[in-house]
C-alpha positions as CSV (number, residue, x, y, z in Angstrom):
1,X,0.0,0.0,0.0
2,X,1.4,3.6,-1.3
3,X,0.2,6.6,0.3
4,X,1.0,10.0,-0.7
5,X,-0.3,13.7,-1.3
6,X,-3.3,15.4,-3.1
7,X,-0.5,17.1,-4.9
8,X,2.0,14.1,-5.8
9,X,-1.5,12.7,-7.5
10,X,-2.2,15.5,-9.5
11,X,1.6,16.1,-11.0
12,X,1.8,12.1,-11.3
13,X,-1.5,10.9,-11.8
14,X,-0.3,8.1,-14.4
15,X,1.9,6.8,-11.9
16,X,-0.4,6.3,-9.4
17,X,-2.8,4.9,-11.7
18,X,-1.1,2.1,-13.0
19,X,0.3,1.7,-9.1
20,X,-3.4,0.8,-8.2
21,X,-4.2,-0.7,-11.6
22,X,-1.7,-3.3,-10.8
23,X,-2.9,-4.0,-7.3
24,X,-1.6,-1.9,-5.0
25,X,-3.9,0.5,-3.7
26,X,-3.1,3.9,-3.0
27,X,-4.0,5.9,0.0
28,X,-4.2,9.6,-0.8
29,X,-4.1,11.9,2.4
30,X,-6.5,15.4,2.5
31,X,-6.8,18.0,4.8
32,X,-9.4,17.3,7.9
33,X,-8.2,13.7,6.9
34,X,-11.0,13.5,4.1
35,X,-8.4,10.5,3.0
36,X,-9.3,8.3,-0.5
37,X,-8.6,5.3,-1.8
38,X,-7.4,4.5,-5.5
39,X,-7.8,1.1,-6.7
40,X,-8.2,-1.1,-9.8
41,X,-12.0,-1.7,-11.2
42,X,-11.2,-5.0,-10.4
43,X,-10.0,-5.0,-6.8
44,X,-13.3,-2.7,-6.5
45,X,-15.4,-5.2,-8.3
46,X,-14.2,-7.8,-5.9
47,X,-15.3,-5.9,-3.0
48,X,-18.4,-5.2,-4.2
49,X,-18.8,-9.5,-4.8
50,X,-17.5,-9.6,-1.1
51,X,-19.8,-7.6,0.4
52,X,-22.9,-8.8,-1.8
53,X,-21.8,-12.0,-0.7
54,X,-21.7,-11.0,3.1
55,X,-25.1,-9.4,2.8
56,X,-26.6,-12.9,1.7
57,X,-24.9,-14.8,3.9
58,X,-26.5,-12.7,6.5
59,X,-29.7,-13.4,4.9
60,X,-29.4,-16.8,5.0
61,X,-28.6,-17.0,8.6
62,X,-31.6,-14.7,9.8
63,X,-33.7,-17.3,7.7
64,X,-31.9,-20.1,9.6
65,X,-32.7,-18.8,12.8
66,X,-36.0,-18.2,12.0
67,X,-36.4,-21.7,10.7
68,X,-35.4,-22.8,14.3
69,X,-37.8,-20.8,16.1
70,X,-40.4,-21.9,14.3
71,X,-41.3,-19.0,12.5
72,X,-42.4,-20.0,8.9
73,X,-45.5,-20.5,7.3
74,X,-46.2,-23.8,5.6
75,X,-47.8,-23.9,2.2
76,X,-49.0,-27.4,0.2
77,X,-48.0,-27.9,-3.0
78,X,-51.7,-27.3,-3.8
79,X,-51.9,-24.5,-2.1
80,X,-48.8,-23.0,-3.7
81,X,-50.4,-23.6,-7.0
82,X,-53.7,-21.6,-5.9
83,X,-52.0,-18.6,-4.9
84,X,-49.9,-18.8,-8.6
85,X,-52.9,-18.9,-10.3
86,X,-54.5,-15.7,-8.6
């Protein structure tokens, strides 16, 4: 991880681009430490999978939980089929 100035950025921003591009992100410091992050689409992309992931493991856990407690609703299969065809 690289961290450096608002200004180093702006007089090198092709540097630091392809710094983060190739993995490394790149911490850039700001006044009232208003600090940023630059990295690759792909490293963001990733994150993004991560935390969607997260999110539905979550899910799935409150379901399981709920499972245990007993709080579902059971449905037949004709049943099911009735409220499809409303």
């Amino acid at each position: 991880m690289i961290a450096t100035k608002q200004m180093d950025i702006r007089a090198n921003i092709k540097k630091y681009f392809d710094i983060a591009y190739n993995g490394e992100p790149v911490i850039v410091s700001r006044k009232q430490n208003k600090n940023v992050v630059v990295i690759s689409e792909a490293e963001y992309n990733n994150l993004q999978k991560a935390k969607r992931n997260a999110e539905y493991l979550a899910h799935l856990d409150r379901s399981f939980d709920q499972l245990e407690q007993g709080e579902v609703v059971v449905k037949s299969i004709e049943e099911l089929e009735a409220m499809a065809d409303e």
